[in-house]
RODO-2510 file (C-alpha; in nm, 4 decimals, decimal comma):
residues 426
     n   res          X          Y          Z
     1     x    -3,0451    -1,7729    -0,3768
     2     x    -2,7133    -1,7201    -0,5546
     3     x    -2,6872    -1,4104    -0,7204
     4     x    -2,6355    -1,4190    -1,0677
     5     x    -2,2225    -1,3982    -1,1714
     6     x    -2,2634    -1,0622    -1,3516
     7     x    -2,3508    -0,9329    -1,0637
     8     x    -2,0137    -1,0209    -0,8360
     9     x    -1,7933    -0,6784    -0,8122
    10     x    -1,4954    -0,9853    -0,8633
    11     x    -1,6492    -1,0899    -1,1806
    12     x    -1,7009    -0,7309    -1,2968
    13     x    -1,3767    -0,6127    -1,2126
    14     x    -1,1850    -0,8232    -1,4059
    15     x    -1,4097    -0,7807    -1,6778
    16     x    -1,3487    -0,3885    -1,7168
    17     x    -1,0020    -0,4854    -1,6361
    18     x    -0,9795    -0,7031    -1,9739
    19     x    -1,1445    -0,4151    -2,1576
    20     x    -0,9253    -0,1720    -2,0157
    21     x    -0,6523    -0,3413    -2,1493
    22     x    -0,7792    -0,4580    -2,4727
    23     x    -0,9013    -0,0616    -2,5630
    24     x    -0,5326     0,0230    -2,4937
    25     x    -0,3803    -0,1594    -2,7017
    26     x    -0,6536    -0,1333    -3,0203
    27     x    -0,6863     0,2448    -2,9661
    28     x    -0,4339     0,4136    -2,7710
    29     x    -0,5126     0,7634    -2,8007
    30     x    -0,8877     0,6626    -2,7179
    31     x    -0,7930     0,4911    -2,3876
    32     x    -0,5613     0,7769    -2,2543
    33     x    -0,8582     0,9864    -2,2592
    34     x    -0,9956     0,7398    -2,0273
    35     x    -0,7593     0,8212    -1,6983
    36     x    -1,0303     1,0762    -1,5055
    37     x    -1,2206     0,7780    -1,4738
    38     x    -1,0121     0,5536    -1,2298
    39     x    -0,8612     0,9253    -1,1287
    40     x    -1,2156     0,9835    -0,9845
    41     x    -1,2561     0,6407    -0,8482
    42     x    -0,9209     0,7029    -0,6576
    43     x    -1,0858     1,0503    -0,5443
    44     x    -1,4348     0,9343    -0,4234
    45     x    -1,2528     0,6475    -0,2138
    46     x    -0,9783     0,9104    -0,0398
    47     x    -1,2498     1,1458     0,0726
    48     x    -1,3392     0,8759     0,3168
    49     x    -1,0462     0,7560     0,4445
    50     x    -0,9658     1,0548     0,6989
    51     x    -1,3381     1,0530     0,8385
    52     x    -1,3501     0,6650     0,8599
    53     x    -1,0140     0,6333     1,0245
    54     x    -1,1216     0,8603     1,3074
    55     x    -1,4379     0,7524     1,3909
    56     x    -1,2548     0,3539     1,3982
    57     x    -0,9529     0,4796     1,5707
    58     x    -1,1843     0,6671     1,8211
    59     x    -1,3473     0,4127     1,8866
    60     x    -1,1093     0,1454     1,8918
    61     x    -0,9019     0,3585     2,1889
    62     x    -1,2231     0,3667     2,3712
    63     x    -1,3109     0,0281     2,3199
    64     x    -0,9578    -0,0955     2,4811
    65     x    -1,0297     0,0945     2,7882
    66     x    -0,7096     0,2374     2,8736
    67     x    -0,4204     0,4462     2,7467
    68     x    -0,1937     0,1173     2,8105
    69     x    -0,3530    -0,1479     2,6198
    70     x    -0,3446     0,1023     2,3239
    71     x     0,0518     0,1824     2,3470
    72     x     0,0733    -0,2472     2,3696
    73     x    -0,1220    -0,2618     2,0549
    74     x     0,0700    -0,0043     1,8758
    75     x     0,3958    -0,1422     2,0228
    76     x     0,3277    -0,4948     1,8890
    77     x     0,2018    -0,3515     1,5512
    78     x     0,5353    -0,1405     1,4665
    79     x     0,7196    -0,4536     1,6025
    80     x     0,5760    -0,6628     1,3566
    81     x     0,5973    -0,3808     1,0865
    82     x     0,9734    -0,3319     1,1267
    83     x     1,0309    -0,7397     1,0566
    84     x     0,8324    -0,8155     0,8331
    85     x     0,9761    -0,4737     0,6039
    86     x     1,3014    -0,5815     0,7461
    87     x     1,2919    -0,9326     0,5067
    88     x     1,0742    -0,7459     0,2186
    89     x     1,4331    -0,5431     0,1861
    90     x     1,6390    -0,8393     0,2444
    91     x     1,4588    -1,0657     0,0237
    92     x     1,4857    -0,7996    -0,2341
    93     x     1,8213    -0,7361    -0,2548
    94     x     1,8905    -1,0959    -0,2520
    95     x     1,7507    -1,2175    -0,5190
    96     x     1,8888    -0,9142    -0,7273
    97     x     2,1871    -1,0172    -0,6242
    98     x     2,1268    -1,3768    -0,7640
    99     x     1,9729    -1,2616    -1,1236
   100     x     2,1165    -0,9690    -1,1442
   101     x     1,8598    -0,7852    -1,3615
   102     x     2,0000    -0,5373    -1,6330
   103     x     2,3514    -0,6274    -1,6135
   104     x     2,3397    -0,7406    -1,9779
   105     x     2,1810    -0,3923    -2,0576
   106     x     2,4256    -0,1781    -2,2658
   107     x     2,2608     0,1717    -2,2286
   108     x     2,3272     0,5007    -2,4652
   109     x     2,2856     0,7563    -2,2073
   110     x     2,2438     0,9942    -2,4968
   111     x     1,9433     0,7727    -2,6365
   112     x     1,7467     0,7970    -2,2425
   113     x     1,4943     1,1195    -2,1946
   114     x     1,5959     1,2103    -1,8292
   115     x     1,3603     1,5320    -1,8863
   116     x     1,0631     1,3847    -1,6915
   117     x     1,2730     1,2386    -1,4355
   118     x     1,3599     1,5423    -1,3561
   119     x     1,1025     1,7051    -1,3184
   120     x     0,9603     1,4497    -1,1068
   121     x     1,2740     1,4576    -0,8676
   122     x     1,4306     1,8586    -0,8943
   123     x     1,2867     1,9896    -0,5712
   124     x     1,3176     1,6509    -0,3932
   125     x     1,5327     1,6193    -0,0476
   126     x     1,5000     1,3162     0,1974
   127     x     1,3304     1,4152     0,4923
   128     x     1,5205     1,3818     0,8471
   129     x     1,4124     1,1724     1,0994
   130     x     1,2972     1,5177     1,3145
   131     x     1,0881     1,6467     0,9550
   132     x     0,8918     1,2991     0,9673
   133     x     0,7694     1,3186     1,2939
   134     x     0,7037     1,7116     1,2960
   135     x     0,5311     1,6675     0,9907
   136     x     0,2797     1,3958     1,1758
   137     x     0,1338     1,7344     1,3515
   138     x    -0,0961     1,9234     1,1931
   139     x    -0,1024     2,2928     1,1366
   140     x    -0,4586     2,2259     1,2348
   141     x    -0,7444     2,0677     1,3449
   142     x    -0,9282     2,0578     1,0237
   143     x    -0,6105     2,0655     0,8465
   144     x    -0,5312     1,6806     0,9311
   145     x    -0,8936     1,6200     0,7257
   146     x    -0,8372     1,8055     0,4356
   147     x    -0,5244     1,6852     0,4012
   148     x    -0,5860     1,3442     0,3978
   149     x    -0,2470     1,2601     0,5640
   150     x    -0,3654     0,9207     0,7833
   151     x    -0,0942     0,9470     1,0488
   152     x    -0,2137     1,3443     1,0771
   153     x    -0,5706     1,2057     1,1563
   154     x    -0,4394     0,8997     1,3630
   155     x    -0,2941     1,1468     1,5805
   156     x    -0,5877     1,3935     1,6370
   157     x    -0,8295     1,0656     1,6762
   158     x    -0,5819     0,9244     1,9793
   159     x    -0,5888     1,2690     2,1594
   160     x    -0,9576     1,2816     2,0595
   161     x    -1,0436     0,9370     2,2595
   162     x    -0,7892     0,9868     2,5256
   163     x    -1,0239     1,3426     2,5995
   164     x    -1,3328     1,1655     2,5776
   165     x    -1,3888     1,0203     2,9440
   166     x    -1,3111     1,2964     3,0944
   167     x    -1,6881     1,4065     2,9587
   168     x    -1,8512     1,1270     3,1247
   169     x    -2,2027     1,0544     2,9942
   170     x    -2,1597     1,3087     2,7268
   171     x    -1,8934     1,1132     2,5889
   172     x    -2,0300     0,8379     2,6197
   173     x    -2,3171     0,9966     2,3760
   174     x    -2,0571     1,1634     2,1386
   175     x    -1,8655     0,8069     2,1119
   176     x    -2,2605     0,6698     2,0318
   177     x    -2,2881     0,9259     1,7834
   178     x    -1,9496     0,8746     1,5706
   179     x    -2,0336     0,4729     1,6291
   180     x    -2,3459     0,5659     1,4144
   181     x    -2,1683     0,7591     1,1710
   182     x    -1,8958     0,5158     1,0911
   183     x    -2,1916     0,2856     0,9867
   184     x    -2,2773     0,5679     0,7445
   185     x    -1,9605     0,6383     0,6358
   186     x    -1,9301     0,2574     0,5358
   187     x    -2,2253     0,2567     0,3565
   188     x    -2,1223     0,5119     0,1489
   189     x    -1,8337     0,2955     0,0597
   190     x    -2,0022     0,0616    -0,0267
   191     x    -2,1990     0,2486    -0,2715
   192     x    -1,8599     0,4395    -0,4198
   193     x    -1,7406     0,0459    -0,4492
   194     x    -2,0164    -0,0005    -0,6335
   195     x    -1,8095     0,1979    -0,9010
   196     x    -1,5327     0,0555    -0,8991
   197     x    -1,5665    -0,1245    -1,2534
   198     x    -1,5307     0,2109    -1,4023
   199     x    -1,1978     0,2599    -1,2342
   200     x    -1,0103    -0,0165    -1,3157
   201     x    -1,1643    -0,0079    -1,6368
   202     x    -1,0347     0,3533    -1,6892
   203     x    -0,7248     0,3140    -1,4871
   204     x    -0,5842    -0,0011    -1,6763
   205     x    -0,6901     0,1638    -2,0463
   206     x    -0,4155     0,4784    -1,9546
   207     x    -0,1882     0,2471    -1,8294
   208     x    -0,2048     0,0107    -2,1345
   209     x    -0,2409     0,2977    -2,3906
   210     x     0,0058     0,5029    -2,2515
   211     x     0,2671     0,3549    -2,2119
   212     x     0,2309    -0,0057    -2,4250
   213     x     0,2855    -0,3151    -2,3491
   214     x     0,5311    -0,4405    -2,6353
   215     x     0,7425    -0,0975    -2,5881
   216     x     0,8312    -0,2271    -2,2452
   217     x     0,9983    -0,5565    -2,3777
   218     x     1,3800    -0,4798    -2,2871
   219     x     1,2298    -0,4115    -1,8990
   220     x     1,0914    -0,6728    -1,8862
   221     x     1,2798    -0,8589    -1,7009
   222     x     1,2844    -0,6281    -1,4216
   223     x     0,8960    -0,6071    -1,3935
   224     x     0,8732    -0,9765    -1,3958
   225     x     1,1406    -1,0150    -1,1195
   226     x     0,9842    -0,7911    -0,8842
   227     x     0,6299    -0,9394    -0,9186
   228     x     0,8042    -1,3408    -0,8550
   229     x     1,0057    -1,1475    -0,5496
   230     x     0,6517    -0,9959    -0,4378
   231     x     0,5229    -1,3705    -0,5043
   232     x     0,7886    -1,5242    -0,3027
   233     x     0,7589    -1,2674    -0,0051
   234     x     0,4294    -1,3690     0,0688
   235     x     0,5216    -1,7039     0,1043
   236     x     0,8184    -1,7147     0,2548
   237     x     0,7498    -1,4784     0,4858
   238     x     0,3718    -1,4477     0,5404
   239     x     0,2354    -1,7546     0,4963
   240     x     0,4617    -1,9031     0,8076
   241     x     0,3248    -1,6953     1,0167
   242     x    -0,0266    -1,7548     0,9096
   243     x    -0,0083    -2,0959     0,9021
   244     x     0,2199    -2,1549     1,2416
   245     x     0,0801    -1,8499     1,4489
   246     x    -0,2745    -1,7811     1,3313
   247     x    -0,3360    -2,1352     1,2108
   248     x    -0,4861    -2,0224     0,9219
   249     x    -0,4768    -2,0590     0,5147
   250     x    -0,2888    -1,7927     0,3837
   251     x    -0,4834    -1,9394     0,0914
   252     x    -0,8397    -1,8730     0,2012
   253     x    -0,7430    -1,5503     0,3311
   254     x    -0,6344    -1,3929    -0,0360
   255     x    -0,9895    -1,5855    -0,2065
   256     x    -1,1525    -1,3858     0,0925
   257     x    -0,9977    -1,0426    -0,0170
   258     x    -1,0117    -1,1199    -0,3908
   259     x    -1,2362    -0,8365    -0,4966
   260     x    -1,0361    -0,5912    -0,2963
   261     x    -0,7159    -0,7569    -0,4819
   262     x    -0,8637    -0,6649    -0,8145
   263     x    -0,9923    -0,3791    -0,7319
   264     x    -0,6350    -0,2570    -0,6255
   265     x    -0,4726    -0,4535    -0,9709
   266     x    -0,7097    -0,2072    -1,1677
   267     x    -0,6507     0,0838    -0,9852
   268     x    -0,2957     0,0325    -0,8821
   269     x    -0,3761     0,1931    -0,5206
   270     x    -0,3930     0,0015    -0,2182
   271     x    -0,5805     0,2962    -0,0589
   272     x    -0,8963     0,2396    -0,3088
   273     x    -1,0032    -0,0229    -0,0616
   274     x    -0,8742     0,0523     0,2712
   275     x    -1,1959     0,0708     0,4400
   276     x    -1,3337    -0,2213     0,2797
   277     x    -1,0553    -0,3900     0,4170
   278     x    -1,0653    -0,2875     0,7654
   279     x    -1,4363    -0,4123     0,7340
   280     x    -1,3539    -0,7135     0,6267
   281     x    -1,1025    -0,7788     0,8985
   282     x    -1,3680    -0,7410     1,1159
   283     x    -1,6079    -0,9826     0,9893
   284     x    -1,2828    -1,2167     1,0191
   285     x    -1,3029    -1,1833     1,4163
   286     x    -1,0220    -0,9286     1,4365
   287     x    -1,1638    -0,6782     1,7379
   288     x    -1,2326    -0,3701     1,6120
   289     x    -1,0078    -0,1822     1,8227
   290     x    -0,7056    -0,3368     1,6981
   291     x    -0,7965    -0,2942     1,3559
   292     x    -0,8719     0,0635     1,3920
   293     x    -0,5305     0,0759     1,5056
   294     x    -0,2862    -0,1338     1,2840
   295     x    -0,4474    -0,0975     0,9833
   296     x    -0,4155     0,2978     0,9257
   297     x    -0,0946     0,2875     1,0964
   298     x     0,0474    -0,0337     0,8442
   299     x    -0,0487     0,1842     0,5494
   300     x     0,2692     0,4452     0,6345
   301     x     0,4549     0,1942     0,8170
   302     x     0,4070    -0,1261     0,6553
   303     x     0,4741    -0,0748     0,2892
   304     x     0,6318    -0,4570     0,2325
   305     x     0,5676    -0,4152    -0,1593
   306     x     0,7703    -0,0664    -0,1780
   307     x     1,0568    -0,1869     0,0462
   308     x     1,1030    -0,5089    -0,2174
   309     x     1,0367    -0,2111    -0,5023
   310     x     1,3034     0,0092    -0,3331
   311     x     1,5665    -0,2556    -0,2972
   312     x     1,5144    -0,3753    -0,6422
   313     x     1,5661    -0,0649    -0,8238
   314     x     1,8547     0,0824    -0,6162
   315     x     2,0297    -0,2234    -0,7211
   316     x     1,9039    -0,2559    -1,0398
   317     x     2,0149     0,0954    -1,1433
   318     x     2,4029     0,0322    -1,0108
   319     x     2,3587    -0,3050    -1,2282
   320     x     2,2304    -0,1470    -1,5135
   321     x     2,4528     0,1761    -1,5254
   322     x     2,6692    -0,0479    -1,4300
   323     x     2,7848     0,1485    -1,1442
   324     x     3,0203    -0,0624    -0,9201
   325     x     2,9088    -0,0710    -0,5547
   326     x     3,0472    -0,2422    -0,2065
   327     x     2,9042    -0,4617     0,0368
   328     x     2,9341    -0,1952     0,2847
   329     x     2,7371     0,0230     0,0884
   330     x     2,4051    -0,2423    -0,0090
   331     x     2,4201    -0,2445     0,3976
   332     x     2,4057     0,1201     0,4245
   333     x     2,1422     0,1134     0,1610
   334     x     1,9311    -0,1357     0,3675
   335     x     1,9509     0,0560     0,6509
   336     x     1,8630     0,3912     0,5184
   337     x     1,5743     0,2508     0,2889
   338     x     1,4369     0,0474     0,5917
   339     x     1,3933     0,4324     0,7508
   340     x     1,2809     0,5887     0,3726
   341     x     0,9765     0,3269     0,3629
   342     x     0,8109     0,4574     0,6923
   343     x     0,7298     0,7682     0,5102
   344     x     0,6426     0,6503     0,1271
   345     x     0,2823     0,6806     0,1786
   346     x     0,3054     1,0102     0,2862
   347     x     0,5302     1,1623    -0,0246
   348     x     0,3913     1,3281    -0,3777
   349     x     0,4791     1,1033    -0,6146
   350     x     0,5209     0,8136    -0,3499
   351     x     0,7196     0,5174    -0,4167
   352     x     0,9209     0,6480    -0,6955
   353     x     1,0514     1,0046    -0,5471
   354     x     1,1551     0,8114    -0,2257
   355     x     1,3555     0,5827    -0,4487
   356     x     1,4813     0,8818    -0,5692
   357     x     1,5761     1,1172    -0,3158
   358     x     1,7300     0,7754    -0,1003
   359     x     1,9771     0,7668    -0,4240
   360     x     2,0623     1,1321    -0,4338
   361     x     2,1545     1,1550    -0,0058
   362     x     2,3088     0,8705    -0,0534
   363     x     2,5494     0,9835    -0,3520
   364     x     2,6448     0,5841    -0,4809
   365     x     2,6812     0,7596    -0,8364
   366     x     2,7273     1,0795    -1,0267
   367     x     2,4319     1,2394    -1,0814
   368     x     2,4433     1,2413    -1,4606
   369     x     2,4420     0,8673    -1,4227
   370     x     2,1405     0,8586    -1,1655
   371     x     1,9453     1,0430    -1,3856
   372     x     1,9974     0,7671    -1,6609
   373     x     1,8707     0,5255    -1,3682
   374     x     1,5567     0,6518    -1,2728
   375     x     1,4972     0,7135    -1,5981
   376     x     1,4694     0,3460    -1,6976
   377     x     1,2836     0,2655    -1,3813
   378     x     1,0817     0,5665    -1,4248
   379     x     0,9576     0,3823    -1,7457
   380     x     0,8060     0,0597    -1,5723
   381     x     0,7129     0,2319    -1,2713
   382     x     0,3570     0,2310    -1,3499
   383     x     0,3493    -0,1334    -1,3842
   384     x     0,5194    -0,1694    -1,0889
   385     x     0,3307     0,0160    -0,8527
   386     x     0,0181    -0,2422    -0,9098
   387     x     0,2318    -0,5166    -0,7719
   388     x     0,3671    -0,2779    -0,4911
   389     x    -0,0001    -0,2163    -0,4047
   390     x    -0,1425    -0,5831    -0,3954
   391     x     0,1724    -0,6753    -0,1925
   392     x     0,1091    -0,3981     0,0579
   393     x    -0,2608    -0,4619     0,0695
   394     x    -0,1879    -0,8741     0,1416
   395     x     0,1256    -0,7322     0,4075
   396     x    -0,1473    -0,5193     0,6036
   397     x    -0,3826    -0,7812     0,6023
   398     x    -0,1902    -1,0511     0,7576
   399     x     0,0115    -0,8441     1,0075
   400     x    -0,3548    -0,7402     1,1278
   401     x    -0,4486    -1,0998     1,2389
   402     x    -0,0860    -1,1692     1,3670
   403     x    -0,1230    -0,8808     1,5567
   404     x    -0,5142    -0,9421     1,6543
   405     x    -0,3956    -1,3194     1,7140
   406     x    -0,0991    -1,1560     1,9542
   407     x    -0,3478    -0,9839     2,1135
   408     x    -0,6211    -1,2399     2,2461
   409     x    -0,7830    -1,0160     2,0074
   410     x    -0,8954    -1,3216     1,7304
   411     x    -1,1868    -1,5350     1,7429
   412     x    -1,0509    -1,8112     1,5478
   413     x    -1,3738    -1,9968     1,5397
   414     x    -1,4855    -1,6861     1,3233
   415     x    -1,1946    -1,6701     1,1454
   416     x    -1,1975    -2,0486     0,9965
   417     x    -1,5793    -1,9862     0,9333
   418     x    -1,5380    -1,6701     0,7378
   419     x    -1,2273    -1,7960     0,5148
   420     x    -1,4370    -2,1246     0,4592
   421     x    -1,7682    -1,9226     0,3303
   422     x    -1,5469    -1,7095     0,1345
   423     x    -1,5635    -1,3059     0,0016
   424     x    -1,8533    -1,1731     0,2483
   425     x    -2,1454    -0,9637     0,0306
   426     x    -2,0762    -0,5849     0,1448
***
C-alpha cells in the first residue's frame, strides 16, 4: 500500500519550508529565534559524515582490489571535476558579461555598513597551493574525525585500506566489521533524516526573518541571475552528458533526489544529505567503490554552484563599484578562482571568505572599494548559498554516474529501473 502523503519527508519538507517562510515574514523577531533548530539539524548530520566516509572509502579501496584501479578512479574523478568547474566559471562570467548585473547601481559608499564584512574577512589570506595540500594531513589520527575535514578522513581511510591485506584473515574480519557498521551508521541517518522538517523549517524562518525578503529588492537582480545561470549550467552542461554518455534522464534523476533537493533548499547545506546521497547512488547501480570515492572527494573538489557564485560576484562587484577591469585580468581571475574552488569546502565561512580573500591577493581594486563590494554581496549571500548548494549537490550527483558509467562501474539496467520507480523509501 501507498503510504499516506503526510507521511513523504518531500511532502513534509516543503511544508515546514512554507511555514518557515511565512513565520518570517509575519513575525520576524519570533522566527530568528528559530535558527538552533536547522543549526542542530546541520550538527546531527556532520557528526556522521567523517565515520561514514571511512568505513565507504575503506571499503570501496578494498572492494577495487588494487592500489591501481583506485588511482584510475580518482584520476577520472578529478578529470571530470576540473571540466565540468572549468564551464561552471566560464558560464558564469559569461553571462555577467551579457547582463551585466549592477551596472545601473549608483552606490553611496558612505550609506554601505562594511563593519560585518570585515569582520568576516580581517584575518583572511588565500592559502598557497603547498598550505592546501599540507593542510590535507592531519595533526592526528583522531584529529581527522573530530575535525570533520573529509579530505583529512579520505586520506587516513586510503592508507587505512591500502594496510589492510597485509593482515590477511584478520582484515578480512576488520573490513566485515566496518561493512556492518556502515549499515549502522546509515541507519542512524536515516533516523536524524527523519528530522529534517524541523531544519528547514527553522533554517528558512532565520533566513526569511532575518534578513527579509522585500529589503532585498535592489539585489535582486543579482540573486535571480545566479539561480537562471545555476539553471542553465545544469543543462547545458550536465544534462549532455547524461543524456549522450549515461543515456539517462537528467530529468528522472533530479525527481529521484527530490527530497534530498529540499532538504538542502531548507537547510542551505549540501552536506545535510551527503550520505543519503551516496546511498542513493548506490541503489542507482553506481558500485560502491566508486562512490565511496568520488563522492567525498567532489564535495572539496567539485563545488560547480560556488565556482558560478565566485565568478558572478567578482564581476559583479567591479560592475557595481564600477571598478574598470581588463580582459587579461577576468582571465587571471578564472584561473586563480578555478584553484580557490578546490578548497571552499574546507574554509570557515566557506563560499563567501574565498570570494573574499581571491579579491584581496588579487588587488583588482582599492581596498576601501572592495569592502563596499562584499558588502553588497555579503547582503544576499544567504540566499545565495541555497542555490550554490542544490547546484553542487545535482554537480556531484551526475559526475558520480559519468564517472561510474566511465568505469564499467554502472548497471544501466538498474539505473533506468530506479529513475523510472522514482525517490527509493530510506
Amino acid at each position: 500500500m501507498k503510504k499516506p502523503i503526510y507521511k513523504d519527508l518531500f511532502v513534509q519538507v516543503i511544508v515546514a519550508i512554507l511555514l518557515g517562510i511565512l513565520l518570517g515574514q509575519l513575525a520576524p523577531a519570533t522566527a530568528v529565534k528559530m535558527k538552533p533548530l536547522g543549526d542542530a539539524f546541520i550538527n546531527l548530520i556532520k557528526m556522521m559524515i567523517a565515520p561514514i566516509i571511512f568505513c565507504t572509502i575503506v571499503s570501496g579501496v578494498a572492494g577495487m582490489g588494487s592500489m591501481k584501479q583506485v588511482g584510475r578512479v580518482g584520476a577520472k574523478a578529478l578529470l571530470c571535476f576540473e571540466v565540468i568547474t572549468t564551464l561552471a566559471l566560464i558560464i558564469g562570467m559569461v553571462l555577467v558579461e551579457i547582463y551585466k548585473p549592477g551596472n545601473s547601481l549608483h552606490i553611496d559608499a558612505s550609506q554601505i555598513d562594511v563593519s560585518m564584512v570585515k569582520a568576516q574577512t580581517e584575518h583572511v589570506e588565500m592559502a598557497s597551493v603547498q598550505e592546501f595540500f599540507m593542510h590535507m594531513i592531519p595533526t592526528t589520527l583522531v584529529g581527522a574525525f573530530s575535525s570533520g575535514e573529509i579530505l583529512q578522513v579520505l586520506l587516513v581511510a586510503v592508507f587505512f585500506a591500502a594496510a589492510l591485506p597485509a593482515l590477511g584473515e584478520r582484515g578480512k574480519q576488520m573490513l566485515g566489521f566496518l561493512d556492518v557498521f556502515s549499515h549502522i551508521l546509515f541507519k542512524m541517518v536515516d533516523l536524524i533524516t527523519r528530522l529534517a522538517p524541523f531544519g528547514a523549517f527553522g533554517a528558512m524562518a532565520f533566513t526569511v526573518g532575518k534578513f527579509g525578503i522585500a529589503s532585498l529588492r535592489d539585489l535582486g537582480e543579482l540573486v535571480l541571475m545566479f539561480y537562471v545561470t545555476c539553471a542553465l549550467f545544469i543543462m547545458v552542461a550536465l544534462w549532455p552528458m547524461m543524456k549522450f554518455y549515461c543515456k539517462l534522464s537528467t530529468w528522472g534523476f533530479l525527481k529521484y533526489i527530490r527530497e534530498e533537493i529540499f532538504i538542502v533548499l531548507g537547510t542551505s547545506s549540501s552536506e545535510s544529505v551527503l550520505p543519503r546521497l551516496m546511498e542513493k547512488l548506490e541503489l542507482l547501480g553506481c558500485s560502491k567503490p566508486v562512490v565511496g570515492m568520488v563522492v567525498p572527494t567532489g564535495y572539496s573538489f567539485n563545488l560547480v554552484g560556488s565556482s558560478i557564485y565566485f565568478t558572478m560576484g567578482a564581476l559583479f562587484i567591479t560592475y557595481a563599484t564600477h571598478t574598470p577591469i581588463t580582459f587579461w585580468q577576468e582571465i587571471s581571475l578564472l584561473g586563480v578562482l578555478l584553484v580557490a574552488s578546490k578548497g571552499a569546502a574546507g574554509v570557515s565561512g566557506s563560499a563567501f571568505i574565498v570570494l573574499a580573500a581571491t579579491l584581496s591577493t588579487m588587488k583588482i581594486m582599492p581596498p576601501a572599494t572592495l569592502d563596499v563590494g562584499l558588502a553588497l554581496i555579503f547582503a544576499v549571500d544567504r540566499f545565495m548559498s541555497t542555490g550554490r548548494a542544490i547546484t553542487n549537490l545535482i554537480g556531484n550527483g551526475i559526475t558520480t554516474i559519468v564517472v561510474a558509467k566511465w568505469e564499467n562501474a554502472l548497471d544501466h539496467k538498474m539505473a533506468e529501473k530506479a529513475l523510472k520507480e522514482g525517490s527509493p523509501e530510506l
